[in-house]
C-alpha positions as CSV (number, residue, x, y, z in Angstrom):
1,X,109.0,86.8,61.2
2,X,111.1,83.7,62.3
3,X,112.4,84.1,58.5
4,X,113.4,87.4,59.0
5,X,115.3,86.8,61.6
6,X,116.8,83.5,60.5
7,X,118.1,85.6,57.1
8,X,119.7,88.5,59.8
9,X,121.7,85.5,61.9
10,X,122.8,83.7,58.6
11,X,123.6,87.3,57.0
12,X,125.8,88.6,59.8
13,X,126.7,85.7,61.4
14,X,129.9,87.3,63.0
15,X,127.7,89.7,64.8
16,X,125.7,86.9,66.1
17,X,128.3,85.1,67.0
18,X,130.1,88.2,68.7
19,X,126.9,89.3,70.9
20,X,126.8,84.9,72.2
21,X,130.5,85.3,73.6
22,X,129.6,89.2,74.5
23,X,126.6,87.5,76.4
24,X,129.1,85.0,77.7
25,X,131.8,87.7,79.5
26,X,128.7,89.8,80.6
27,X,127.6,87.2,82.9
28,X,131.1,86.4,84.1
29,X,131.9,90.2,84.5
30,X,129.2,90.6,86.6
31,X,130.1,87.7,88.7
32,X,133.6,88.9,88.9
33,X,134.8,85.6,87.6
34,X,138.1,85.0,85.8
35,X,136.2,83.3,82.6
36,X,134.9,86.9,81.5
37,X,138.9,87.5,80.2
38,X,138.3,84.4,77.7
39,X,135.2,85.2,76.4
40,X,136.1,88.9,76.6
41,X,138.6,87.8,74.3
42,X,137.1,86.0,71.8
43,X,133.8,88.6,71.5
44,X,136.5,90.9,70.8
45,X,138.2,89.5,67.7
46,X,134.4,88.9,66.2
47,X,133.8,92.6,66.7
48,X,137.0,93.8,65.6
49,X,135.5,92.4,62.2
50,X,132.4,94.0,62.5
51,X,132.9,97.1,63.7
52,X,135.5,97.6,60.9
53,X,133.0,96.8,58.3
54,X,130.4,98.8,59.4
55,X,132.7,102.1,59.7
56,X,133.0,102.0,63.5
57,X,136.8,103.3,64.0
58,X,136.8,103.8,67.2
59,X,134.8,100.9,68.5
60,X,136.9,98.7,65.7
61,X,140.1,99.7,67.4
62,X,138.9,99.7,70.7
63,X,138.9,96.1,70.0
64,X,142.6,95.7,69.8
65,X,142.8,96.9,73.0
66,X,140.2,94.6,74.5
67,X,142.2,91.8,73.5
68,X,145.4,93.0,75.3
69,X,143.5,93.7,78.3
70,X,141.8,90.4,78.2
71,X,145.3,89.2,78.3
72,X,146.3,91.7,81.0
73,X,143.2,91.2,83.1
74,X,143.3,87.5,83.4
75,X,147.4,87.6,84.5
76,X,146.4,90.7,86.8
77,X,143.7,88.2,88.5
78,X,145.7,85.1,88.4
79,X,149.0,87.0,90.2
80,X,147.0,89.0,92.5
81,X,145.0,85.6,94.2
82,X,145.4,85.9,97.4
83,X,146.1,81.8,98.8
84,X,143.5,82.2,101.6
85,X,140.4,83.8,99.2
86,X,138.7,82.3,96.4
87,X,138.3,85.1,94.9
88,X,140.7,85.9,92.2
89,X,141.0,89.7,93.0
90,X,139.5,92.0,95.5
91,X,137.1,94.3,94.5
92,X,137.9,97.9,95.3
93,X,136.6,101.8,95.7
94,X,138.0,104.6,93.3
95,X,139.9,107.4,95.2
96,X,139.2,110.4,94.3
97,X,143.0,110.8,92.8
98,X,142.1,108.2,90.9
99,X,138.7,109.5,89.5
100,X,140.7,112.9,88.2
101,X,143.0,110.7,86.5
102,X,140.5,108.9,85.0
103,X,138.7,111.1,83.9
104,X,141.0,112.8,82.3
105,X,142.0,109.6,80.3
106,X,138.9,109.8,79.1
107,X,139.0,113.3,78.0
108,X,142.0,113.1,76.7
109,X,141.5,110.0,74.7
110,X,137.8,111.3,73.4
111,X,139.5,114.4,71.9
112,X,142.7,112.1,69.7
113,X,139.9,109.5,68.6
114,X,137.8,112.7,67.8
115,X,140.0,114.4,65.8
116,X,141.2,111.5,63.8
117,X,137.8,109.8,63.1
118,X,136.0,113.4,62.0
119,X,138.9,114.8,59.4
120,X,140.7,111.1,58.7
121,X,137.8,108.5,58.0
122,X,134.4,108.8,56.9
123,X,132.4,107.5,60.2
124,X,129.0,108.3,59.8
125,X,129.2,109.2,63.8
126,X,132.3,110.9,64.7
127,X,131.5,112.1,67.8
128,X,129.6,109.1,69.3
129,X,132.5,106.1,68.4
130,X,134.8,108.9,69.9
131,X,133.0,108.7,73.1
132,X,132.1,105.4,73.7
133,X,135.4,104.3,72.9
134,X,137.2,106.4,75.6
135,X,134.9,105.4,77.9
136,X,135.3,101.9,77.4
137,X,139.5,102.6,77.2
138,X,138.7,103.5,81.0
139,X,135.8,101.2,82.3
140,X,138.1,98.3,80.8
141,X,141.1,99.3,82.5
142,X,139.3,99.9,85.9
143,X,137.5,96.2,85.1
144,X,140.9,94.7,85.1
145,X,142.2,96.3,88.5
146,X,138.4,95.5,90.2
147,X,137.5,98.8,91.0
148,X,133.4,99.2,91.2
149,X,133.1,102.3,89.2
150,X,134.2,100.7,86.2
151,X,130.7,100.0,85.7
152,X,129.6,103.7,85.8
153,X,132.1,104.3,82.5
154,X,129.9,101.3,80.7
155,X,126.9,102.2,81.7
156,X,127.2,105.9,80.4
157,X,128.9,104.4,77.2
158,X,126.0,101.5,76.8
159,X,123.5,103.8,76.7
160,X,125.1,106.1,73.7
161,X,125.9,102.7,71.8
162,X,122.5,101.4,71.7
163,X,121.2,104.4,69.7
164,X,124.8,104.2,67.5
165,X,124.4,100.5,66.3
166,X,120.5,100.8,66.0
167,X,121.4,103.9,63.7
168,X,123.8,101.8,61.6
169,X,121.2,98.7,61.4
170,X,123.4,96.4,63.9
171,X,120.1,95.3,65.7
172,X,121.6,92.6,67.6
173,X,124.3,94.5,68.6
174,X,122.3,97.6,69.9
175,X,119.8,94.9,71.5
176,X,123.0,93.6,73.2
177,X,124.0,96.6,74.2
178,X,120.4,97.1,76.1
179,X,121.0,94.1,77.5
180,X,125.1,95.4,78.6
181,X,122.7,98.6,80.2
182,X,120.5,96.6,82.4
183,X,123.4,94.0,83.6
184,X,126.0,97.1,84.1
185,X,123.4,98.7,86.7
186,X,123.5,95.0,88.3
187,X,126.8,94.3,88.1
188,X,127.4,97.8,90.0
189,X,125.0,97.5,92.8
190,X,125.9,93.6,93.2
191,X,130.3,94.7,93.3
192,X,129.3,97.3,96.0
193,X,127.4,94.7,98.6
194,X,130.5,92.5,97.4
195,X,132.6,95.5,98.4
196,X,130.6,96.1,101.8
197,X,131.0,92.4,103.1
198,X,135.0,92.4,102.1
């Protein structure tokens, strides 16, 4: 057994080596500490690689944007400290202008991705890179200003992804994405107390 899984590290080492640094900005993210941008970063060039190879459009390019919004997110947090807080931003509550809007993103951004993965590429799964990837568009964005429902957008997104990459054989990755699941429920109930005590 040890073998098998010893030959699956080697064999797709940049996988591995993605879901470490993925572990990595998790753990951060959840904290609401400025180091998930770096890691969020790096996890994101090792699965711009993989995702490309394993037919992943969607989630591929998602990946590109990750990497400006790492950028973004860590001069948004690092410009927004206030002098007398240790924290780097505040976290914050959605409006409900701002729900519409953000929905809508979503929408919006499913039905492009959708359209040009299904008649322009030959994804195996259309429909679930399409979604998953405009959810992310909008849970990342939301991650960056600090607003607590970002986590709803992953956790909804998480959950289609573990069935995606255990369909195309990307065990670590869908096993990382169980573990995104479990730390994106705690990472939303542990922003709200944060919220509360503000």
């Amino acid at each position: 057994m040890l073998d098998v899984i010893v030959k699956y590290i080697t064999d797709n080492y940049i996988e591995a080596l993605g879901v470490l640094l993925s572990f990595c900005y998790m753990f951060f993210s959840v904290r609401g500490k400025i180091w998930l941008w770096i890691f969020g970063f790096l996890s994101s060039i090792c699965y711009l690689i993989v995702f490309y190879r394993s037919k992943f459009y969607a989630m591929g390019s998602l990946q590109l944007y990750y990497v400006a919004m790492s950028i973004y997110g860590f001069y948004f947090w690092i410009t927004k400290r206030e002098e007398d807080s240790t924290e780097f931003v505040r976290v914050s509550k959605m409006s409900k202008s701002q729900a519409v809007v953000s929905f809508a993103i979503a929408m919006v951004c499913f039905g492009a991705l959708f359209f040009v993965i299904k008649n322009y590429t030959e994804s195996p799964v259309p429909l679930g890179d399409s979604l998953t990837a405009s959810l992310c568009i909008v849970g990342t964005w939301l991650l960056a200003r600090k607003v607590v429902e970002n986590w709803l957008f992953f956790i909804v997104a998480d959950t289609v992804c573990i069935a995606l990459f255990f369909f195309q054989q990307m065990y670590l990755t869908s096993l990382l994405f169980v573990v995104y699941d479990i730390m994106g429920i705690a990472g939303y109930y542990r922003w709200r107390r944060q919220l509360s005590t503000q």
